[in-house]
Backbone as CSV, one residue per row, in Angstrom:
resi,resn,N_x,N_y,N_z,CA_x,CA_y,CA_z,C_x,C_y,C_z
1,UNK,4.320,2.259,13.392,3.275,3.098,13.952,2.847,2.493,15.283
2,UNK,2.634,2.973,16.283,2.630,2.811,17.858,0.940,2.647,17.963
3,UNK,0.590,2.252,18.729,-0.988,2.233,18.958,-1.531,3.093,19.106
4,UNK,-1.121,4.452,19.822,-1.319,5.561,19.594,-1.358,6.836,18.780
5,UNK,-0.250,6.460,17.782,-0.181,7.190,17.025,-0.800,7.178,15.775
6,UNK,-1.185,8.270,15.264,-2.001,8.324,13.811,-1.193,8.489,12.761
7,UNK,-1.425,7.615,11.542,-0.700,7.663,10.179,-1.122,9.058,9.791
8,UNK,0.151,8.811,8.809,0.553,10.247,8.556,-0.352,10.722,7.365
9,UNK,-0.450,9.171,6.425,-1.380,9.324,5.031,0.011,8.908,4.136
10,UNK,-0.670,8.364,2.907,0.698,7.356,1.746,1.187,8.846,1.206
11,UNK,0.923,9.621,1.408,1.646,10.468,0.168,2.521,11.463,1.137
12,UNK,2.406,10.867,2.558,3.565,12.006,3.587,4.149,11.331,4.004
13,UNK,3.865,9.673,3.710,4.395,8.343,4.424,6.441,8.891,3.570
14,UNK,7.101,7.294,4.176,8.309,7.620,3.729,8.290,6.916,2.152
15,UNK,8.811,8.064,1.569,8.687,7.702,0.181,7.881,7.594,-0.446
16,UNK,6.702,8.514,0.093,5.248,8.291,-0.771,4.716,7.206,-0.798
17,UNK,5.259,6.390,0.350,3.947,5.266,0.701,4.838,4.159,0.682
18,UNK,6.117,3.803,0.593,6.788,2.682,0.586,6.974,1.882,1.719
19,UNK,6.215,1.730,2.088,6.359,1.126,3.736,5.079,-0.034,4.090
20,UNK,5.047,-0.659,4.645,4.496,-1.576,4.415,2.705,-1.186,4.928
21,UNK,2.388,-0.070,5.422,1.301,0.250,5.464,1.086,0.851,3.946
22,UNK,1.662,1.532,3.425,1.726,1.840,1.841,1.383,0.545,1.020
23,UNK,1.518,-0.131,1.142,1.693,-1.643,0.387,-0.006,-1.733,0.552
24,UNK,-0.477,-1.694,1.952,-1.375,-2.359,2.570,-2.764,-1.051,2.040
25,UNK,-2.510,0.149,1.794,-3.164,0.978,1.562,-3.384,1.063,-0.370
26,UNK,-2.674,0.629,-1.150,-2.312,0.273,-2.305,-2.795,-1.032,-2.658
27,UNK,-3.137,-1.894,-1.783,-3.578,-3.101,-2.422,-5.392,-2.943,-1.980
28,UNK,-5.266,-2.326,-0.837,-6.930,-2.154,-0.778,-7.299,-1.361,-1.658
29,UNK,-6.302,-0.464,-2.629,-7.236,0.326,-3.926,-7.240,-0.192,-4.762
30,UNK,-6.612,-1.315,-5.176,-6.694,-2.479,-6.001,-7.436,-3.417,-6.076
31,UNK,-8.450,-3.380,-4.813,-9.184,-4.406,-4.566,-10.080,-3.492,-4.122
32,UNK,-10.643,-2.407,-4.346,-11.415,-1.173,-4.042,-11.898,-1.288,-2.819
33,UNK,-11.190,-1.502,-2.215,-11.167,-1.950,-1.226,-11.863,-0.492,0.079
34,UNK,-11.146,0.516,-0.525,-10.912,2.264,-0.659,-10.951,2.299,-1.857
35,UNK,-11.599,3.666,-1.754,-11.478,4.438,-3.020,-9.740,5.125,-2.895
36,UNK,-9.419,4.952,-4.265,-8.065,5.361,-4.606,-7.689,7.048,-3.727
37,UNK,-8.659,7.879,-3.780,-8.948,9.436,-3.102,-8.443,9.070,-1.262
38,UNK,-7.987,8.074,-1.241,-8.409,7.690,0.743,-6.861,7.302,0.720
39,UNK,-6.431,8.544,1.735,-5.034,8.432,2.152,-4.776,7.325,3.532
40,UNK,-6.021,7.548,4.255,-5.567,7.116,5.551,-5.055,8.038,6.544
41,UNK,-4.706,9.081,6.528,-4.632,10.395,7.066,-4.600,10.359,8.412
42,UNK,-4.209,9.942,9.046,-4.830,10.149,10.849,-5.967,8.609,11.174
43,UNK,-5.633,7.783,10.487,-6.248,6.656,10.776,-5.281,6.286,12.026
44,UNK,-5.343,5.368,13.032,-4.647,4.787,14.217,-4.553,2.994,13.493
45,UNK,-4.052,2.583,14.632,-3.571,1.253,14.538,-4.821,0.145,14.389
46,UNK,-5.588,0.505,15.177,-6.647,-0.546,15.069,-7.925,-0.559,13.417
47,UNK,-7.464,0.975,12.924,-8.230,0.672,11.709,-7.353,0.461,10.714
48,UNK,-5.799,0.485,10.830,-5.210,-0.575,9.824,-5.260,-2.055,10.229
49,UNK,-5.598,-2.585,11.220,-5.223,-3.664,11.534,-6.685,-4.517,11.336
50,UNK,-7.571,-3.704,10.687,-8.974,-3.870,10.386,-9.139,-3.738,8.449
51,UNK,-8.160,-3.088,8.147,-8.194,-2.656,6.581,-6.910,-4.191,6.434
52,UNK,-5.901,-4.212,7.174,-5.048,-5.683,6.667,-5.900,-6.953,6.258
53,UNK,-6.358,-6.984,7.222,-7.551,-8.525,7.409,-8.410,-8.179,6.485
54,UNK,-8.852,-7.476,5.156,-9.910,-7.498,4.576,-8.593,-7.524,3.397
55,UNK,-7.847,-6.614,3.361,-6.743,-6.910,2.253,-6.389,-8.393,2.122
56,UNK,-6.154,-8.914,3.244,-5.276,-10.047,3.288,-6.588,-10.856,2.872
57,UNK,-7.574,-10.898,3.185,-8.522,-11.607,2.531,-9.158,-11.733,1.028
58,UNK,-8.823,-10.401,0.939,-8.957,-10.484,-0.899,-7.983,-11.063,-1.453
59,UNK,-6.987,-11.131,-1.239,-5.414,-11.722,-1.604,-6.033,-13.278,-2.167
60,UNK,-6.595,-13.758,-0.567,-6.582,-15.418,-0.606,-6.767,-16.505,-2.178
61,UNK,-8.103,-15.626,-2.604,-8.215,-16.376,-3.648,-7.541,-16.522,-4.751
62,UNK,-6.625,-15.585,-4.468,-5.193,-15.408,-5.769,-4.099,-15.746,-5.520
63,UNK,-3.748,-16.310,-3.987,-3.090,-17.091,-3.432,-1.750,-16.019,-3.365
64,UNK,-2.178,-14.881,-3.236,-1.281,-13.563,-2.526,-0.160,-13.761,-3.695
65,UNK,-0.660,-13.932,-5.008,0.289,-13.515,-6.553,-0.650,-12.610,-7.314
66,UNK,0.139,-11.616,-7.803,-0.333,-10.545,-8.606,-0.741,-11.249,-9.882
67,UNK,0.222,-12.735,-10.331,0.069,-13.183,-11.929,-1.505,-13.496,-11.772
68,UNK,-2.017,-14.231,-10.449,-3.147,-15.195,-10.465,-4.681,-14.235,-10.500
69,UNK,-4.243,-12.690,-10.507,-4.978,-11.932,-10.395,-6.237,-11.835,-11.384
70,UNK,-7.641,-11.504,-11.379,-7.843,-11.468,-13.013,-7.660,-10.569,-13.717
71,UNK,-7.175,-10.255,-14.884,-6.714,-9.237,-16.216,-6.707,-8.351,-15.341
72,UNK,-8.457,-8.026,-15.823,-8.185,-6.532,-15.005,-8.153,-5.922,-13.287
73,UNK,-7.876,-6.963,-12.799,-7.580,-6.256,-11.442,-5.938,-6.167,-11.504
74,UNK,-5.513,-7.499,-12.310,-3.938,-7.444,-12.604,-3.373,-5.835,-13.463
75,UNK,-4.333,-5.254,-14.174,-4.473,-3.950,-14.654,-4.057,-2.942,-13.608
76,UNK,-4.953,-2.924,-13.478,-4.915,-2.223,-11.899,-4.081,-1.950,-10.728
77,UNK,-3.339,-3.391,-10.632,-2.155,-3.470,-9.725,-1.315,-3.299,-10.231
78,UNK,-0.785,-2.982,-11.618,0.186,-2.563,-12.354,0.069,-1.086,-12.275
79,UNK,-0.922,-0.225,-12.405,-1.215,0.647,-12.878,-0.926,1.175,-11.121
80,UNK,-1.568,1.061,-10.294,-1.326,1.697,-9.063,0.268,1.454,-8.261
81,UNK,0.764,-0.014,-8.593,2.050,-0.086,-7.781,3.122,0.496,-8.881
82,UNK,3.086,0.598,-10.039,3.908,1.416,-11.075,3.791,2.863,-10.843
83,UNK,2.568,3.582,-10.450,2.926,4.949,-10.047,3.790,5.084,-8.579
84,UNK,3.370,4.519,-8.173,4.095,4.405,-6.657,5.635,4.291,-6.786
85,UNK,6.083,3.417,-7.538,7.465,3.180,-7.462,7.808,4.202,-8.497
86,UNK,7.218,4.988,-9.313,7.708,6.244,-9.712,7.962,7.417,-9.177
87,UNK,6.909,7.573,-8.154,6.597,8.521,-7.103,8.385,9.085,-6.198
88,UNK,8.427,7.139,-6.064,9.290,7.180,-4.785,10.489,7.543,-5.312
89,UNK,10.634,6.757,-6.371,12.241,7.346,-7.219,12.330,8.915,-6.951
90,UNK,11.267,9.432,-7.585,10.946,10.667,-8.080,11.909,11.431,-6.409
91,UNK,11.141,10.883,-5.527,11.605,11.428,-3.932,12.948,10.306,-3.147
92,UNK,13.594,10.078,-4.165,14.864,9.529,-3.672,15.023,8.085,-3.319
93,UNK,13.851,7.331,-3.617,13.636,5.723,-3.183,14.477,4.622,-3.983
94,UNK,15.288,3.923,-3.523,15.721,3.052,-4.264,15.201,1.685,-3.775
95,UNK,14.691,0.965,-4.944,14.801,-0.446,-4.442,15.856,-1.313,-3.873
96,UNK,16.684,-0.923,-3.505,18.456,-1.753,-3.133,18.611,-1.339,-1.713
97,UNK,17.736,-0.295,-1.530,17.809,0.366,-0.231,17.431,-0.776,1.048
98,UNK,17.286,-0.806,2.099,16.720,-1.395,3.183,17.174,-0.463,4.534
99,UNK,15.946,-0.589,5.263,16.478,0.282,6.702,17.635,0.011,7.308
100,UNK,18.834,-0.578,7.194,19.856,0.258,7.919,20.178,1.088,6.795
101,UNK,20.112,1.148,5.224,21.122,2.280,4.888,20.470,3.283,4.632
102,UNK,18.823,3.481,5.129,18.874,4.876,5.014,19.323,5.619,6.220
């Protein structure tokens, strides 16, 4: 995404959010960071680069591992990154994939 340009939102993103702003939009609903309802839609660069640094800061105390998480936020991150990687299958996503072979 260019500095200019506005996200598209996780669910028009590629693959329903598999991209590393997807990641970044998925862990702030894990950390309610956002309410789960908040695509990001036409957000620009400088308010992801404002939503990373608060993600990346909730991370810290878990030392950026899902195991170190507690129960239930570890709940949670199961529950939100498991629909996601269903989503994406669902729309053709493989994990084996990487950008040159799509």
């Amino acid at each position: 995404m260019g500095d200019t340009m506005k996200y598209v939102g996780i669910f028009n993103d590629e693959f329903g959010g598999m991209t590393d702003m997807g990641r970044i939009i998925r862990d702030a609903w894990v950390f309610e960071i956002l309410p789960e309802t908040e695509t990001c839609e036409g957000w620009d660069r400088s308010q992801f680069d404002a939503l990373y640094s608060r993600v990346y800061e909730a991370w810290e105390p878990y030392g950026h591992m899902v195991s170190q998480l507690p129960a239930e936020r570890r709940v949670r991150h199961t529950r939100i990154h498991a629909a996601a990687v269903t989503r994406a299958r669902e729309l053709g996503w493989s994990p084996e994939l990487d950008d040159e072979d799509e």
